[in-house]
Each structure stands twice: as C-alpha cells, then as structure tokens.
N, C-alpha and C positions, 0 to 999 in steps of 0.2 A: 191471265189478267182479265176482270170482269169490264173495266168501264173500256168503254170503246173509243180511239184517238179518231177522232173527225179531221181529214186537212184541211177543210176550211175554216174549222175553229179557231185551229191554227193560225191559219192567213189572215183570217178577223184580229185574232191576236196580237197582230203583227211579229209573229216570231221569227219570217221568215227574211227582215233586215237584217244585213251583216255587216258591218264598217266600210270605210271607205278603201276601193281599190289600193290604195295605196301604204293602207297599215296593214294588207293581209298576211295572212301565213299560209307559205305554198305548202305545205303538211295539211290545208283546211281544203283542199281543191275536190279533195273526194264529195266533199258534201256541200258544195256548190253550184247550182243552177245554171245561175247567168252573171250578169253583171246589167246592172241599170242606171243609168245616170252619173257613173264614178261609183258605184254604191255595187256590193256583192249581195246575190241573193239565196237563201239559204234554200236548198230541196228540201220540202216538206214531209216527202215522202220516204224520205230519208231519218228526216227526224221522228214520224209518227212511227217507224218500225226501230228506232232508236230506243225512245221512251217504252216501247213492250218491251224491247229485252231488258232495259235498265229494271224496268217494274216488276218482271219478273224474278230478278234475280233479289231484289229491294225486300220484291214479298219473301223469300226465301228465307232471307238474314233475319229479317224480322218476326217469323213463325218459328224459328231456333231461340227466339232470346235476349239476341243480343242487340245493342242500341245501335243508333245510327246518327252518329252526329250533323247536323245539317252550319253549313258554313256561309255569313253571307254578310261584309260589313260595310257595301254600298250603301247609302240614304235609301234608291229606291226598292230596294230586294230586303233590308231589313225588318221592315214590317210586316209585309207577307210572309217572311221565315215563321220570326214568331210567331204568328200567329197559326199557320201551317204544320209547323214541326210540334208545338206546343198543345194541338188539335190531337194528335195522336200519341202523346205522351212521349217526344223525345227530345234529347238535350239538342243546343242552337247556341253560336255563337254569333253575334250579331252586334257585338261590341269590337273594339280594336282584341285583335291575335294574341292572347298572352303566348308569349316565345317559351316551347317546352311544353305546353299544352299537353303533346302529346309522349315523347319523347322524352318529357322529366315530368312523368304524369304522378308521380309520389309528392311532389312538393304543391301542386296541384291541388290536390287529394288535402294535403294538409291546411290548405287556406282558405279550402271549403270547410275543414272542423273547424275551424279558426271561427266562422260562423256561428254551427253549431253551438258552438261555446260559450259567444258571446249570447244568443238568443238561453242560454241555460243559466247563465249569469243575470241576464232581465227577467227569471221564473224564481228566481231563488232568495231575488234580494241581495246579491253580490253588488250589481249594479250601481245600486244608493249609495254603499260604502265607498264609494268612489269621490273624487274632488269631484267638482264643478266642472275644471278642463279636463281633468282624464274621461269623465261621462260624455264630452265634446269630444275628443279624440277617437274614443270606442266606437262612436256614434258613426262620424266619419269613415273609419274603417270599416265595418257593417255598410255601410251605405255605397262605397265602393268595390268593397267584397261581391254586393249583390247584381253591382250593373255588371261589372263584367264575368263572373261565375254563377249567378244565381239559377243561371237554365241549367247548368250541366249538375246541381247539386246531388241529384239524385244519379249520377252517372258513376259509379263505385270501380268498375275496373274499363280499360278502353274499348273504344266503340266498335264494331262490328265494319263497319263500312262509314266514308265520308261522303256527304253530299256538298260538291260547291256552286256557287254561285261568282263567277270569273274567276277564271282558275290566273291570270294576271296580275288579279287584287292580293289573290290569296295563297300566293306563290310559297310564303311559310309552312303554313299548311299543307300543303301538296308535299312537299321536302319529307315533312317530319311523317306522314303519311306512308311515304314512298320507304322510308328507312325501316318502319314497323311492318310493311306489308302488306297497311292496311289499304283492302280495296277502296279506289277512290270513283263517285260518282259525279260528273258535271254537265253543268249549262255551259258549252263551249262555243264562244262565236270565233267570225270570221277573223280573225287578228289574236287568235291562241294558239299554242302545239297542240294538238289532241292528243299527239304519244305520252304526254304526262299524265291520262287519263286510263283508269279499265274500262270506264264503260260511258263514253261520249255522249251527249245530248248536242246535235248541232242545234244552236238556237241561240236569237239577240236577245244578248243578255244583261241591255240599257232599261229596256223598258217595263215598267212595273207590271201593263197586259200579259207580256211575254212571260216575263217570271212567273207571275198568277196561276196563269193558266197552265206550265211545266211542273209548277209544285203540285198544284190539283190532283195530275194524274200522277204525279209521283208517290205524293201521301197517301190517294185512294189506295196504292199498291200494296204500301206501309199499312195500311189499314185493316187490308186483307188479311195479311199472314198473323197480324194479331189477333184476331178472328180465329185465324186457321186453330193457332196456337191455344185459345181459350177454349176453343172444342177439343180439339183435344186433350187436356187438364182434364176437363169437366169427364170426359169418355174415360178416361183413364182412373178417376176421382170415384164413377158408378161402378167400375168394374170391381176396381177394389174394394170397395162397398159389399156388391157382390159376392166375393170371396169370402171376407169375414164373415157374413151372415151365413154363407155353404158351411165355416168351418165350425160356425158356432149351433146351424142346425141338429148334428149328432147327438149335442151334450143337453141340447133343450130337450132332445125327444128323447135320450137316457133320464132325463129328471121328470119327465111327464108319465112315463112308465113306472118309476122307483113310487112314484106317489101315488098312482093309480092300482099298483098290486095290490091287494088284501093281505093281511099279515096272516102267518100261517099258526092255528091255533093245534096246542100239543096238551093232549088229553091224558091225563095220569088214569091208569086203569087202576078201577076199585076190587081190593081181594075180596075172593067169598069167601061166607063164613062155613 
C-alpha cells in the first residue's frame, strides 16, 4: 500500500476516542490503550497497522473486479461515504438498509430495472400516454427508487467485500453479509464485537474527522488495485495486439512477394523453313 498512515494524523483526527467506560465491549480490550476521563482510548498503532492490512487486502478485491460495497447510514459518515465510495467508482448505501439487499439480491436487481424502465418510457414517449396521477405516481417511484438504490445501480451481481461504518447501526448488514461469506470490512469502536468482523479497523466511529480520514486511506487503497487492474487490461490489450500483427505478418509478406515476382514469359519456338 502506497500512502503511508501517519499516527499523528490520526490523533489530529481524533480517531483515537472510544465511548464511555461504561458501553464497552470486553472482546475491544485488545485494541485499547488506556482509559481517560471515563472515556477508552483507541491504540493508534494498532489501527495504523490495522488500515494497511484492511488496504491491502481492499486493493486486492478491487484489482480482481469485483465491487465493494461501502455501508454507512449515520448523518455524520454519510456524506463522506458518498462522496468517497462514489470518488472511485463504487456502490454506497447511505440511505436506510433495504432488508435482502443482499441475501434476496434478485428482487433487488429487479427494482433497479424498474428504473431502467421507467427512464426508457420518458425517451420513448410512453410516459405522456399516461394520466396526469399515474405520471405523479411514476414520478414518485423513480424518485424513491433513486434515493435509496441509485448508488448501487450499476452493481449487477454481489459485491466482493463490505465496508461498514458502525457495525451496531448496521447490524442487518453484517447478518446477511455473514450468511453469503461475504468478507466484511469495518470502522469498529470501543462499544462493538470485532468478532463480527474479518478485518477490524479500531477507530471512533462518531465523528465525521475520524471517518474522513479512515475512508481516505481506505479508498486510496481501492484506488490502487484499479490502477493495478487497468494496467493490466491495457498490457494484456498490447499483447494481443501483438500477436495478431505476428500472425498477420506471414500472409502480408506472402502478398508483398506474389506481387513483386515477374510473371514468367513462355516463348513459342518458330520452325525453320
């Protein structure tokens, strides 16, 4: 992983607040400090070698392909989602949890054509043929359609890996997660199980610095392997390239010859007399 996690950034960040003594999770002790004021405080250094593994593994998924959903429908973590996840081309839910999401991800799938459909019906002039309330109705549903699936529309089969943002909030998600297999990646503070996690981020996950500064180096990671992945395409895109002109060199230089011979002139011999 290219960008380098600074713990003071961190600490500026203030990532390293955890909840009050008193909401914690004794499963969080590993990646605990001290305690300050009633208040737990998060080992930085913990988290800074946290985030390289998480990034690594992040860049991985994401140089294979496959999408990574990012999860987050706090006030304060959903803007930075979007706007983060959406930075590097991936789907974000940042609206309330449709239930099934993933797990009845078919019916899913069909209320995003549902979309589709509707936007193909307003190109076509279907649209007009409509009453007055059925174009309000349509309108409506389009419009609700979009707030809560419009980031994942381009999301065709399920994601690769999850990203959450309090894995407490987003406890449905985790479940339907955990049922597929699918690796799940979080911002876990002091007051979560981290067992419900593969790959842990300790880190407060109230305040809007914190999260900022966790997606940054998360996406940079995500950003990498897309990278990785376009060079390769492209190397693999010259190669073949390559090959076809190797295959196609033979038959140009059998046609540069055919036409370059002189034709061969056949002399009728004249009798004598």
């Amino acid at each position: 992983m290219a960008n380098n996690i600074e713990v003071k950034d961190l600490l500026e960040a203030g990532v390293h607040f955890g909840h009050m003594t008193r909401k914690w999770d004794p499963n969080m002790a590993p990646y605990i400090y001290m305690e300050r004021n009633g208040i737990h405080i998060i080992n930085l250094y913990k988290t800074a070698a946290k985030i390289e593994e998480a990034g690594n593994a992040l860049q991985k998924i994401a140089a294979s392909g496959r999408k990574i959903l990012f999860v987050a429908t706090k006030k304060q973590a959903k803007d930075i989602v979007a706007e983060k996840a959406g930075a590097v081309n991936m789907p974000y839910i940042t609206e309330r949890w449709p239930g099934g999401m993933l797990t009845n991800f078919v019916t899913i799938r069909k209320a995003v054509k549902k979309m589709s459909t509707i936007d193909r019906m307003k190109k076509d002039g279907t649209f007009m043929t409509l009453s007055k309330k059925e174009r309000l109705q349509v309108d409506r549903l389009r419009a609700k359609l979009e707030k809560n699936l419009g980031s994942i529309s381009d999301m065709t089969r399920l994601p690769g890996a999850l990203f959450v943002v309090d894995i407490k909030r987003e406890h449905i998600a985790i479940k339907e997660a955990q049922k597929l297999n699918i690796p799940i990646f979080a911002m876990v503070d002091t007051n979560s199980d981290p067992r419900q996690v593969d790959f842990v981020i300790p880190a407060n996950d109230d305040a809007s610095k914190s999260i900022s500064k966790i997606l940054t180096h998360v996406t940079e990671s995500v950003a990498e392997g897309l990278s990785e992945r376009k060079a390769e395409k492209d190397s693999k895109k010259a190669e073949d390239t390559k090959e076809v002109e190797k295959a196609e060199a033979p038959k140009a230089e059998a046609k540069t010859t055919e036409v370059a011979a002189p034709e061969a002139k056949t002399e009728t011999p004249t009798e004598e007399k």
